[in-house]
N, C-alpha and C positions, 0 to 999 in steps of 0.2 A: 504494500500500500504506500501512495506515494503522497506526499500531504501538502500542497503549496500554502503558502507565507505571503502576502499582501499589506502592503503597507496601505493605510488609510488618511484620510485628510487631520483623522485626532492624531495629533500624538501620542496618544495615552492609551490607543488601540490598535490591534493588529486582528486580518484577517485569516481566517483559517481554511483552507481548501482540500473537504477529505477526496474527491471527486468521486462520490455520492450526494442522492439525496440526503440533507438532514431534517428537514423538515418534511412532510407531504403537502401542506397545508397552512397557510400561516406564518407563524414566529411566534416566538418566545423571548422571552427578559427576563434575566435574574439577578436581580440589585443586589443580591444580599445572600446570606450562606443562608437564612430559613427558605428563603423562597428555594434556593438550588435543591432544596431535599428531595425537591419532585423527580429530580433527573439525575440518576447514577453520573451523566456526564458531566455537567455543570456541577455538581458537588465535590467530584475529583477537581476541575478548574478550579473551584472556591478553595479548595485545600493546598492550594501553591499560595506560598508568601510572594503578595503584593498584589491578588488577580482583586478586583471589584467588582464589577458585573461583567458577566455572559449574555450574549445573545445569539440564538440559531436564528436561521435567513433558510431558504428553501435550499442550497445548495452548499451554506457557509455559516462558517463559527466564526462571532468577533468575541475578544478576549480582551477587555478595558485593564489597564493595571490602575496601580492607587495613585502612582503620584511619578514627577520625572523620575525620582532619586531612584525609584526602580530600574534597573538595566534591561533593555528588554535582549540583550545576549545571554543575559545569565537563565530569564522568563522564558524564553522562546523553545526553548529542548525538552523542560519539562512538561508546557502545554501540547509541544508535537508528540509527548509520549502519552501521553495522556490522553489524546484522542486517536492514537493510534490503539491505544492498550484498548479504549471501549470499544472502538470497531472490531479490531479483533478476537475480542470475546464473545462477537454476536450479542451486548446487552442492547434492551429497549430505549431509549429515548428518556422516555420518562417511568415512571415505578406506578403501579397501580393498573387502571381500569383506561375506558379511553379518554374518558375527563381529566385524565391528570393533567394532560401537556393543558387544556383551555385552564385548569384550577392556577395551574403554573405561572401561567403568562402568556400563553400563544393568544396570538389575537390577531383578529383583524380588524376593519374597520366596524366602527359603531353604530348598532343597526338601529340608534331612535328613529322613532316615525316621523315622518311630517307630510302633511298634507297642501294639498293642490299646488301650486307653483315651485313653493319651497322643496318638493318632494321630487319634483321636476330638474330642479336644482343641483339637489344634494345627489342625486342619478349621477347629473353632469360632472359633479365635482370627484367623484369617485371614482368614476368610469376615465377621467381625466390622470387621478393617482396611480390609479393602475396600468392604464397602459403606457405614458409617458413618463413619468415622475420615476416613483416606486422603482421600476426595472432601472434605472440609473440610478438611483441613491443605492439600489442592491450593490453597483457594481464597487461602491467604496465602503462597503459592509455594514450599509442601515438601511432603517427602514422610516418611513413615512405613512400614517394613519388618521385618516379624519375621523375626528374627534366629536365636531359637530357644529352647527352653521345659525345663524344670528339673523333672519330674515329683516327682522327693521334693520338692523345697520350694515350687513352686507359684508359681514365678518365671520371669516371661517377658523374654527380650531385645528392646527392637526397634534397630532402626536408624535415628536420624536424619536427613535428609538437604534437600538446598536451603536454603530458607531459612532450617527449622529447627534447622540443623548453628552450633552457637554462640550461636543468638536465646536473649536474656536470657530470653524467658519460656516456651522449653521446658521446663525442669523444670516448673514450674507447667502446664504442658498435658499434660506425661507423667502426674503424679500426679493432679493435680485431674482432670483430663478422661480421658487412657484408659484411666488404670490404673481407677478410678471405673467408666466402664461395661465395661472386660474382667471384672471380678469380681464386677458385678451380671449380667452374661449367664454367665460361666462361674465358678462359685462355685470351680472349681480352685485357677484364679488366686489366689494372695496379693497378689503385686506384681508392680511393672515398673520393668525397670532397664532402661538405655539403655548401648546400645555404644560401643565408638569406635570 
């Protein structure tokens, strides 16, 4: 098994490439070593000094450390062992039933309702994440999820996540890049603000 290494736009993250799927569906985030319990692999991750959050991507693991002072030459051999050790042991994903991975964190976008126009809308803006957006934020190991949309003022949420959760140059990607073509394809749109 051969596992590529990707540098990303955070510094404090790197991308994982086991060349499998890791996800079927979705994604996941795991901020914190409780949340990692759900997933044999992410818990291994969480047990290396200095990792902070994990996130699966449908084809790719980011791997955030805690802070510069971390070396990621020293980080780098233990996480490639480490996702070589689960693959090769044929373990699951996540431990449990098949609600673990959604209990986890996988997720996708947020299916509040809205009606007539607004629902017309939030169609657009999704349908927009995913085919344009989303498949290029993949390629630098995050993801992007709308959150949810602001009919009187023409204000969309989304959700950060991987390795654009903290990368210095999200704001400049939310505003320059999606907020830019959310409001050249759906003139609704005013802006976009990002959640926590």
């Amino acid at each position: 098994m051969f596992i590529q290494t990707e540098e990303t736009p955070n510094p404090l993250t790197l991308k994982f490439l086991p060349g499998r799927a890791v996800m079927e569906a979705g994604s996941a985030e795991f901020a914190s070593v409780e949340e990692a319990q759900a997933s044999p692999l992410a818990e291994a991750l969480f047990d290396l000094a200095g990792v902070s959050r994990v996130f699966f991507g449908p084809d790719f693991i980011t791997v955030t450390k805690d802070s510069e002072a971390v070396d990621w030459r020293a980080l780098r051999a233990p996480i490639l062992a480490s996702i070589m050790d689960h693959y090769t042991a044929g373990e699951t994903l996540f431990r449990g039933d098949e609600q673990a991975g959604e209990r986890a964190g996988a997720a996708g976008h947020s299916d509040e309702a809205y009606e007539g126009e607004a629902a017309q809308i939030v169609a657009e803006i999704k349908d927009l994440l995913d085919t344009r957006i989303r498949p290029a934020v993949a390629q630098d190991g995050g993801d992007i999820l709308f959150s949810r949309y602001e009919p009187d003022t023409g204000i969309v949420w989304l959700h950060m996540r991987g390795s654009c959760a903290g990368c210095p140059s999200s704001t400049m990607t939310l505003k320059a890049g999606v907020e830019n073509m959310l409001r050249h394809y759906v003139p609704e749109v005013t802006r976009v603000e990002q959640t926590v």
